[in-house]
Rosetta silent file (secondary structure, phi, psi, omega in degrees, C-alpha in Angstrom):
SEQUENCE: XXXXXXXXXXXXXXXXXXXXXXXXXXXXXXXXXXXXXXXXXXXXXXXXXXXXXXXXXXXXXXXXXXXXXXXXXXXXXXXXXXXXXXXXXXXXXXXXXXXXXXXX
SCORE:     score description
SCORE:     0.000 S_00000001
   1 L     0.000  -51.679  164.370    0.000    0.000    0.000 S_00000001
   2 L   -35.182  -32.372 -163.556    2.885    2.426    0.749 S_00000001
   3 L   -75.301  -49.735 -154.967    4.681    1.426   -2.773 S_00000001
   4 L   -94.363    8.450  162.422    1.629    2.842   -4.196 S_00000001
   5 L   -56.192  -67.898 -173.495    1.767    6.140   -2.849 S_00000001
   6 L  -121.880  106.311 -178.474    4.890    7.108   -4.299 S_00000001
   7 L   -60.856  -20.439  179.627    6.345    5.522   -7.609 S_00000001
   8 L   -66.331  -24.482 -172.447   10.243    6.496   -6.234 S_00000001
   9 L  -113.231  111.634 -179.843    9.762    3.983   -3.308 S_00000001
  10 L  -104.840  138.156  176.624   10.235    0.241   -2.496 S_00000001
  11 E   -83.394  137.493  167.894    9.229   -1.368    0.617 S_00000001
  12 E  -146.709  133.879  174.131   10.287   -4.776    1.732 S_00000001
  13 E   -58.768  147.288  178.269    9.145   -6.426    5.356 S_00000001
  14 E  -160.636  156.090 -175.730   12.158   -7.623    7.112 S_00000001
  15 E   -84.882  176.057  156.050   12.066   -9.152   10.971 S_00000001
  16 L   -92.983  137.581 -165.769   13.820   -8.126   13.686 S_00000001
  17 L   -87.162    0.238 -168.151   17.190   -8.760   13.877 S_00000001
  18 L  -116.614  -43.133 -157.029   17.209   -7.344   17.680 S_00000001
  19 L  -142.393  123.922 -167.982   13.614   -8.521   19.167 S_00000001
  20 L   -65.731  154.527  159.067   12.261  -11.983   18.199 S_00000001
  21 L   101.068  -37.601  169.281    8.609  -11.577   16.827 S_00000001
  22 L   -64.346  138.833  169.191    8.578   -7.907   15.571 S_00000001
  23 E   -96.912  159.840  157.550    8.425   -7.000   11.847 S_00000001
  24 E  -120.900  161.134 -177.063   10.108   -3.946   10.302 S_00000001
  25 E  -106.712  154.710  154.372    9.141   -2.253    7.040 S_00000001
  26 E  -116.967  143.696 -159.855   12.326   -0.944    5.101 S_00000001
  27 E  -143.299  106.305 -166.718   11.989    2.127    2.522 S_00000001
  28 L  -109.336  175.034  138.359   14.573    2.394    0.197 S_00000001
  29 L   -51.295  152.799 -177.564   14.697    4.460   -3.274 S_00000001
  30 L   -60.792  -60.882 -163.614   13.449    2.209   -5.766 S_00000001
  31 L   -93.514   -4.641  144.798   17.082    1.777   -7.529 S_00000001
  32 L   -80.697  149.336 -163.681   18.095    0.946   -4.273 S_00000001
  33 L   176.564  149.873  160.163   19.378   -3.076   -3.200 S_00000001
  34 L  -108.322   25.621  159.267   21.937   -4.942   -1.947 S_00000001
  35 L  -107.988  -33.252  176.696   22.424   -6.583   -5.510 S_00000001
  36 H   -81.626  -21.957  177.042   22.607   -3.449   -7.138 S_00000001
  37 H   -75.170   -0.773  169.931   25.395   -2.374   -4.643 S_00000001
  38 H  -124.757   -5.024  131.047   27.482   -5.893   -5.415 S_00000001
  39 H   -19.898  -89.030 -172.942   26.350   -5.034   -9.099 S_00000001
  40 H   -43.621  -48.605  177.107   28.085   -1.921   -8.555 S_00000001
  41 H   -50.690  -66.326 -179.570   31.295   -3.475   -6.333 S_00000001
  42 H   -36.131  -51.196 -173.994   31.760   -6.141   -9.459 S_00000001
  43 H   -63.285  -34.906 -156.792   32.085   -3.303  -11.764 S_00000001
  44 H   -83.670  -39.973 -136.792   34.773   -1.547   -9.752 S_00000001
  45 L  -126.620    4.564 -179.280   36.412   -4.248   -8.487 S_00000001
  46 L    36.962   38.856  168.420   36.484   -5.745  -12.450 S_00000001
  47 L   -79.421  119.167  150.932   34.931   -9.165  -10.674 S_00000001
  48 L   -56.532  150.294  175.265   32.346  -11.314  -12.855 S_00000001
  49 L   -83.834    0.533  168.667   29.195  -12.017  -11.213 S_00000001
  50 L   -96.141  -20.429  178.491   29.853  -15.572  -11.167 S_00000001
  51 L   -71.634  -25.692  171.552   32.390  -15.260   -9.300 S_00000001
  52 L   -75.973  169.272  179.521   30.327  -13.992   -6.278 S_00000001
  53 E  -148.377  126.361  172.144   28.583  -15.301   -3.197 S_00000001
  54 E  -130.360  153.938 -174.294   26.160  -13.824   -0.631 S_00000001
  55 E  -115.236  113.484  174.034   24.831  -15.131    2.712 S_00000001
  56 E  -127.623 -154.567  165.771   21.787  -13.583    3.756 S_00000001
  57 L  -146.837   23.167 -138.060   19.069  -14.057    6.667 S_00000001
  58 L  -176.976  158.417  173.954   15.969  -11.572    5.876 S_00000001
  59 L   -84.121    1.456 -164.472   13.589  -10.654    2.903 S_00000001
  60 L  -100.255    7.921  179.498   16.059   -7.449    2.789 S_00000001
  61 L  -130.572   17.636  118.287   18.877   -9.869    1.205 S_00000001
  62 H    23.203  -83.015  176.515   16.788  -11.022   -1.938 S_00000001
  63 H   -73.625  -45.197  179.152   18.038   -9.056   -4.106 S_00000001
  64 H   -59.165  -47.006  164.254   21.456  -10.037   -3.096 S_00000001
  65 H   -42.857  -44.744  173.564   20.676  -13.935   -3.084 S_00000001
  66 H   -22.053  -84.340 -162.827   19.659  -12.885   -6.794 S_00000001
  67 H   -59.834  -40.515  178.728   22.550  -11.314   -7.930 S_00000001
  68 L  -102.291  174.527 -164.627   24.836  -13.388   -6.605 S_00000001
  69 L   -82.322  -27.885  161.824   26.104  -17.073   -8.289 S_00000001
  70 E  -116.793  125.582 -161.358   26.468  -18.749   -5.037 S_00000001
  71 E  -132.844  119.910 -155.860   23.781  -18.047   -2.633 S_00000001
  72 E  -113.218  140.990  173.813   23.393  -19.163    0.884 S_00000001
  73 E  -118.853  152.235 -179.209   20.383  -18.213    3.384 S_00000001
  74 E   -80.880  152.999 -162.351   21.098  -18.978    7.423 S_00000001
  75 L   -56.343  -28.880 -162.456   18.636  -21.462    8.927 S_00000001
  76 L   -80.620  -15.304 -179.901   17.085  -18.756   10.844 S_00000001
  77 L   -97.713  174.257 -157.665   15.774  -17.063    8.309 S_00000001
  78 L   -50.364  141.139 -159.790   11.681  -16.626    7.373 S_00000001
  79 H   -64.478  -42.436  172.656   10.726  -19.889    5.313 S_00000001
  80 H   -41.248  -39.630  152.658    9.726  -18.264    2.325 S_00000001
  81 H   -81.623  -55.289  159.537   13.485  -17.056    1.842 S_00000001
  82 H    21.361  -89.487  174.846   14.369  -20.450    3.104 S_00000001
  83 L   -47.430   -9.066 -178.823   13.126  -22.255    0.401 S_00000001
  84 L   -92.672  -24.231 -167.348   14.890  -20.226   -2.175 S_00000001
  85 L  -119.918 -166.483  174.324   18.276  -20.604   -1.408 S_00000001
  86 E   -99.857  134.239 -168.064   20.983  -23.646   -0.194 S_00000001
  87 E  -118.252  150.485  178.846   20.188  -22.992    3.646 S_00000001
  88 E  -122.188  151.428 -178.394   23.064  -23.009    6.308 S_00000001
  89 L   -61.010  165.342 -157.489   23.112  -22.729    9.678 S_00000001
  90 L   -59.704  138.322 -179.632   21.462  -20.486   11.815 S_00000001
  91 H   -48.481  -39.873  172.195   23.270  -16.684   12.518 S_00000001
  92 H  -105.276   36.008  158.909   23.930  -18.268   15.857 S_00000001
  93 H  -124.469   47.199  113.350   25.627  -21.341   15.030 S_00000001
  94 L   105.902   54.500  150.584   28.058  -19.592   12.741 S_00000001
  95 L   -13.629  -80.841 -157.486   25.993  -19.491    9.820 S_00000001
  96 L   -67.615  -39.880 -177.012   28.297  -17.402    7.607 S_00000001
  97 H   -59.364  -33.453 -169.798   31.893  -18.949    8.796 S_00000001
  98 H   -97.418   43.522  121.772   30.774  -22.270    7.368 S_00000001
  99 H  -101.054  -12.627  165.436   30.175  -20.831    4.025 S_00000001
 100 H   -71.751  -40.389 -172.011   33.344  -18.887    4.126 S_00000001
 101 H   -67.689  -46.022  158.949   35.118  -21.972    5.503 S_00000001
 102 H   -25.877  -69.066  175.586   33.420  -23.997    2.400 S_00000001
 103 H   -51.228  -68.573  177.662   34.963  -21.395    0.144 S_00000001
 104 L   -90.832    0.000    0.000   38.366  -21.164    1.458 S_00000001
């Protein structure tokens, strides 16, 4: 309902990362993401896009799971991203070190 207010703005629900049970709305620019910002890195950084990997936990890492070619979500996160990705453990069983330790 917000998104349709204003054509400039996207919303996306995301939990709380602080307090179990709460949602948050997030309100970016449109042309805002955190795939167009590893979009952006790749260009800079003269990296291929195949070459990446992102770890997320939230509906706010999406776009990043997208973008990049290997893409891991932690156990913890909401099932509908769940189901999308290769899932890893939970942010507090060291989710992200065992896809870095995978990797290296």
């Amino acid at each position: 309902e917000i998104e349709s207010l204003c054509k400039e703005i996207r919303v996306i629900r995301s939990s709380s990362p602080v307090t179990a049970g709460f949602i948050w709305v997030e309100v970016f620019h449109h042309s805002v993401s955190k795939g167009c910002g590893v979009n952006i890195l790749c260009d800079m950084l003269n990296i291929h896009p195949d070459e990446t990997c992102g770890v997320g936990n939230d509906y706010n890492d999406i776009d990043l799971l997208d973008f990049t070619a290997c893409s891991f979500v932690t156990r913890n996160a909401p099932l509908e991203v769940r189901g999308r990705y290769t899932e890893v453990p939970a942010n507090e069983e060291d989710g992200f070190a065992t896809v870095v330790q995978s990797i290296i």
